[in-house]
C-alpha positions as CSV (number, residue, x, y, z in Angstrom):
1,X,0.0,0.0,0.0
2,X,1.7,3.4,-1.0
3,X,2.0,6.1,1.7
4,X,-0.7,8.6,2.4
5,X,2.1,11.3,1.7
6,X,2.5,9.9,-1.7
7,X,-1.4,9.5,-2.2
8,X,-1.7,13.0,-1.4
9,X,1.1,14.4,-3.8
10,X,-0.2,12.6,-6.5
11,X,-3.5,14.2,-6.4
12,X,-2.7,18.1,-6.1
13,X,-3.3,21.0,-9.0
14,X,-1.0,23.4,-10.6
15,X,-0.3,26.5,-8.1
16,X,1.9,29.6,-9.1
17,X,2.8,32.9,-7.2
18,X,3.9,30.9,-4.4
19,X,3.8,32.7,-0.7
20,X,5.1,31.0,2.3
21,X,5.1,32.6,5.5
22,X,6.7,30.3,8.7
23,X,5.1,32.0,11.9
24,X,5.6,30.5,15.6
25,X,2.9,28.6,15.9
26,X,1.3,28.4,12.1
27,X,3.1,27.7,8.5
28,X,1.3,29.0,5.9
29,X,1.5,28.9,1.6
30,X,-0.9,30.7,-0.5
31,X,-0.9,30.2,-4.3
32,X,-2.8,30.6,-7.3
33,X,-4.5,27.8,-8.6
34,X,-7.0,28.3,-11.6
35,X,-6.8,31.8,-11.1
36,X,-8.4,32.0,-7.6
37,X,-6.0,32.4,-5.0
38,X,-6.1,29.5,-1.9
39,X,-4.2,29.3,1.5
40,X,-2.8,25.9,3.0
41,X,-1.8,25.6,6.9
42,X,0.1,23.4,9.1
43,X,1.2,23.8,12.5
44,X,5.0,24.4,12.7
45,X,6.9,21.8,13.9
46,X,10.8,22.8,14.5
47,X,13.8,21.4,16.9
48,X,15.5,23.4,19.6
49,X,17.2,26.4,17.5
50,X,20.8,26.6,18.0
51,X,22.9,29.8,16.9
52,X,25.8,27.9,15.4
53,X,24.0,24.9,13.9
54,X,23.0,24.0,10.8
55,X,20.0,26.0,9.1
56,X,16.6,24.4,9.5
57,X,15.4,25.8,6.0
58,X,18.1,25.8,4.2
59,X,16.4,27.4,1.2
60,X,15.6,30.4,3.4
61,X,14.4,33.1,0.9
62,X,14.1,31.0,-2.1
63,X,11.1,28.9,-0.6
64,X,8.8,31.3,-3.4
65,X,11.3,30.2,-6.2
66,X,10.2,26.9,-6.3
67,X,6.9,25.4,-8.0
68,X,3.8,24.0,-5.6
69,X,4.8,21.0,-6.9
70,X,8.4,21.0,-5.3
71,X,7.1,22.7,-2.3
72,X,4.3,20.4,-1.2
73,X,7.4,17.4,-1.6
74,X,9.0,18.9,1.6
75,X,6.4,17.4,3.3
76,X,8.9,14.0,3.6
77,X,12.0,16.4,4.5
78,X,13.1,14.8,7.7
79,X,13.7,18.6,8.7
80,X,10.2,19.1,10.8
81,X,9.8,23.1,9.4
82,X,10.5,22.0,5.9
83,X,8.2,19.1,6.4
84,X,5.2,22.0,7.7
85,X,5.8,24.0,4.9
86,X,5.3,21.2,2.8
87,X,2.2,19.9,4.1
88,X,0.7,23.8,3.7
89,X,1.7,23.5,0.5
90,X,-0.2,20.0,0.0
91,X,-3.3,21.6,1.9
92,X,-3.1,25.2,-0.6
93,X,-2.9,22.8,-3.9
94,X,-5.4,20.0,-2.7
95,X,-8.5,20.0,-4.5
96,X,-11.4,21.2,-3.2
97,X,-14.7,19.2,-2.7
98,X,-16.8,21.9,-0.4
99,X,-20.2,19.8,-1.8
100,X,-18.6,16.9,1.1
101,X,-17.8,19.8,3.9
102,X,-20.3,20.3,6.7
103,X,-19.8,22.8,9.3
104,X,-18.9,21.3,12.1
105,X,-15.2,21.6,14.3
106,X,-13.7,18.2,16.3
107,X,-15.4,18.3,19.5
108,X,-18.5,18.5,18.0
109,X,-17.5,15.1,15.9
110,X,-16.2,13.5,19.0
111,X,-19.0,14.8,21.2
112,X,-21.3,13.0,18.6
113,X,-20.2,9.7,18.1
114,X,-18.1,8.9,21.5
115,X,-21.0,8.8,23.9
116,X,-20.7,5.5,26.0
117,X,-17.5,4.5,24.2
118,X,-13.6,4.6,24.8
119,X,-12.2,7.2,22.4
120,X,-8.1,7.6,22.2
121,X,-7.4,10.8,21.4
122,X,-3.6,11.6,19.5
123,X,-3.0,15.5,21.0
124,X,-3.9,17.3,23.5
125,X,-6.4,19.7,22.3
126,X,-7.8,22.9,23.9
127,X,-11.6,20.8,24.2
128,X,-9.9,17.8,26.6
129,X,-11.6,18.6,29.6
130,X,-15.2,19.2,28.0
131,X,-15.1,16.2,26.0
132,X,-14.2,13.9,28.8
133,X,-17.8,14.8,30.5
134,X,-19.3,14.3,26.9
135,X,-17.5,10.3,26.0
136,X,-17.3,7.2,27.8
137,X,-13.8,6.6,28.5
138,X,-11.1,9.8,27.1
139,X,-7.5,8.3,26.6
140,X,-5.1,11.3,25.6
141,X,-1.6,10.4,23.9
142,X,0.8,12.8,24.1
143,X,4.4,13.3,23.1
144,X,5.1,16.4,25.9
145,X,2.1,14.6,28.5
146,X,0.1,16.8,30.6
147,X,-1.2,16.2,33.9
148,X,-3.8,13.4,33.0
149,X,-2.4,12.4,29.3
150,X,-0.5,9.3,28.4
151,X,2.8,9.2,26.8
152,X,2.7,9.5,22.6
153,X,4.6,5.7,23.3
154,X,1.7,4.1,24.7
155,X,-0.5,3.9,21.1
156,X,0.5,0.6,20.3
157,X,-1.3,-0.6,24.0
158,X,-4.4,1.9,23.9
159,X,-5.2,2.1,19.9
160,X,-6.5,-1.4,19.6
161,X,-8.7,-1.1,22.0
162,X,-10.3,2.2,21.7
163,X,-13.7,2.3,19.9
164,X,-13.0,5.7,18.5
165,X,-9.7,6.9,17.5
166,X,-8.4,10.4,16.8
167,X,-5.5,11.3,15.0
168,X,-3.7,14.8,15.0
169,X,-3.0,16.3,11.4
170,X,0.0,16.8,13.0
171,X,1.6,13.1,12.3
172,X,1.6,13.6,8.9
173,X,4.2,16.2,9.5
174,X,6.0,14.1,12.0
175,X,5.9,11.5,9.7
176,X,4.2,8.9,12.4
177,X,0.6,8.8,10.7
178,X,0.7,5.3,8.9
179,X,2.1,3.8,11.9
180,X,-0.5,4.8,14.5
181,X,-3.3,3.8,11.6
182,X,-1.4,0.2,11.5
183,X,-2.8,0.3,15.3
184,X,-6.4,0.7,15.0
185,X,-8.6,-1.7,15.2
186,X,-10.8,-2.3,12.7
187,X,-14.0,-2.2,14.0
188,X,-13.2,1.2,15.6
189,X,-14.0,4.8,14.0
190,X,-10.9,6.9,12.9
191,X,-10.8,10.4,12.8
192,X,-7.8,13.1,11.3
193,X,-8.4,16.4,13.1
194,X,-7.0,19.7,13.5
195,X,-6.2,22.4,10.5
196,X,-3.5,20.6,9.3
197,X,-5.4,17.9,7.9
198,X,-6.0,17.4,4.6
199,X,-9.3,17.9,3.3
200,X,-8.2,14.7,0.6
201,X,-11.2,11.6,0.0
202,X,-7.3,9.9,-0.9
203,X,-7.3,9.7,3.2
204,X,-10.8,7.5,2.6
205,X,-8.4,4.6,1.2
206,X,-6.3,4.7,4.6
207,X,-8.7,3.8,6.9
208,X,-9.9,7.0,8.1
209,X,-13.6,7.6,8.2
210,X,-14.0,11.8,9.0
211,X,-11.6,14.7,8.4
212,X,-11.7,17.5,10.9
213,X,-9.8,20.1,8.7
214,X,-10.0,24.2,7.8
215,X,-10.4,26.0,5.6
216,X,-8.9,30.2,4.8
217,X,-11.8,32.2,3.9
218,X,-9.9,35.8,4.3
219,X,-6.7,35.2,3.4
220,X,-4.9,38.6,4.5
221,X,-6.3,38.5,7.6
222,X,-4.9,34.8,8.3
223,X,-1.4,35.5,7.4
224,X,-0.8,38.3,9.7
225,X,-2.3,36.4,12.5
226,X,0.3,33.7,11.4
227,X,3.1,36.1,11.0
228,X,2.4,37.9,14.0
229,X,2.8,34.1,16.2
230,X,-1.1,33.8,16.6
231,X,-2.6,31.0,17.8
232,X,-5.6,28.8,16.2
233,X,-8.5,30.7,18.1
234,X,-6.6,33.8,16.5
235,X,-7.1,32.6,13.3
236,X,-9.9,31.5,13.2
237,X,-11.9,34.9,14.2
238,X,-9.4,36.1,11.2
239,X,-10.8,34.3,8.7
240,X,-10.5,30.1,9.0
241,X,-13.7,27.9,8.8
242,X,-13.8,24.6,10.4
243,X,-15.0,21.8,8.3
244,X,-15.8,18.0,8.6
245,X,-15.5,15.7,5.7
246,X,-16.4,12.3,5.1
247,X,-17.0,9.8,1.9
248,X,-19.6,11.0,-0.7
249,X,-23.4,9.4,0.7
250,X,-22.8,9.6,4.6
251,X,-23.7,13.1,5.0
252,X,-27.4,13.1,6.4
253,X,-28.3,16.6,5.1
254,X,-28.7,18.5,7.6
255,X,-25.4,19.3,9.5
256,X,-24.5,16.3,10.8
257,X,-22.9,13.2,10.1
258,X,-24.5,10.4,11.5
259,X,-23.1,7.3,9.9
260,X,-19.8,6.2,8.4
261,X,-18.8,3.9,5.6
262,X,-19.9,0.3,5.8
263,X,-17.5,-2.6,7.3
């Protein structure tokens, strides 16, 4: 089975005028595609900066010379920056499929289909402590744990037992995405939330049932929140709409989503 990185790669459009902007908590690329321009984030993940070490981008100030194409391959740099601006670039040159996209954010997704069952949860997100009154059983993995969280290292023990399952955007920066899906169980529900997830039906072939994703609807707005090191409540009263996503047929119509593909 080929990667979801190379699934995703394989599926993107054309983009020219390439913007990237790298802010402290957001990585953003805008770029023209069919004459409309779009806006792909990712949260910035980087390593402990040193003075004397070597550059983490090394193509610092040349990022806009290259096409979308060779941007959004970053994504599998090793170099955890490079690899956010690549997977902006992957969510700027991404089809769009807005006909699939309901309304809602995570929590309400979670708070919908965990009731009475044990949910594993990849991230600690700013909703922990509300959803834990709204779900059965709320298992948190985290790679910096906070009080109450489990280390990142505990999936392969938790995942296979968890009813519902959700995954961070973030791993496919990190790189640890395929791996943590390998864990699931089948029988369970598996969600990809947070804005840098890719709003891609190629994820539909991987195993995971709803994307949790964004979506830029004021572009200028967004990118000074991101340059100025704002966080994801920032941007999204800038100008981000949060979206769910599943397969064609499982929307019910009227701003929910009350069923998943069959088993």
């Amino acid at each position: 089975m080929s990667s979801i990185l190379d699934d995703l790669l394989s599926n993107l459009l054309d983009g020219r005028k390439i913007k990237v902007l790298i802010g402290l908590h957001w990585t953003a690329v805008v770029a023209e595609v069919d004459g409309e321009q779009r806006c792909g984030l990712a949260s910035t993940l980087s390593r402990p900066h040193h003075h004397h070490g070597k550059p983490d981008v090394p193509q610092a100030g040349q990022l806009e010379d290259l096409p979308g194409s060779a941007l959004a391959m970053l994504a599998k740099s090793e170099r955890p920056i490079l690899a956010s601006v690549g997977m902006a670039a992957i969510n700027a040159l991404l089809p769009f499929h807005p006909e699939n996209w309901i309304d809602l954010n995570a929590e309400q997704v979670l708070a919908k289909h965990g009731p009475g069952k044990k949910v594993a949860l990849i991230g600690h997100f700013p909703f922990v402590n509300r959803l834990r009154r709204r779900v059965g059983e709320l298992l948190v993995l985290e790679q910096q744990p906070l009080p109450g969280d489990l280390p990142a290292g505990s999936a392969a023990e938790i995942l296979p037992q968890a009813d519902v399952v959700a995954i961070t955007g973030t791993t496919l920066i990190n790189h640890t995405l395929d791996e943590l899906l390998a864990f699931c169980s089948t029988r369970a529900l598996v969600i990809l939330l947070g804005p840098s997830t890719p709003l891609s039906p190629a994820l539909f072939d991987h195993g995971i049932d709803i994307l949790c994703g964004s979506v830029v609807t004021a572009i200028e707005p967004v990118l000074r929140v991101v340059g100025h090191g704002g966080t994801f409540r920032q941007l999204h009263r800038a100008g981000v709409r949060t979206v769910a996503m599943t397969q064609p047929g499982y929307n019910n119509g009227n701003g929910t989503i009350d069923r998943v593909r069959d088993r």
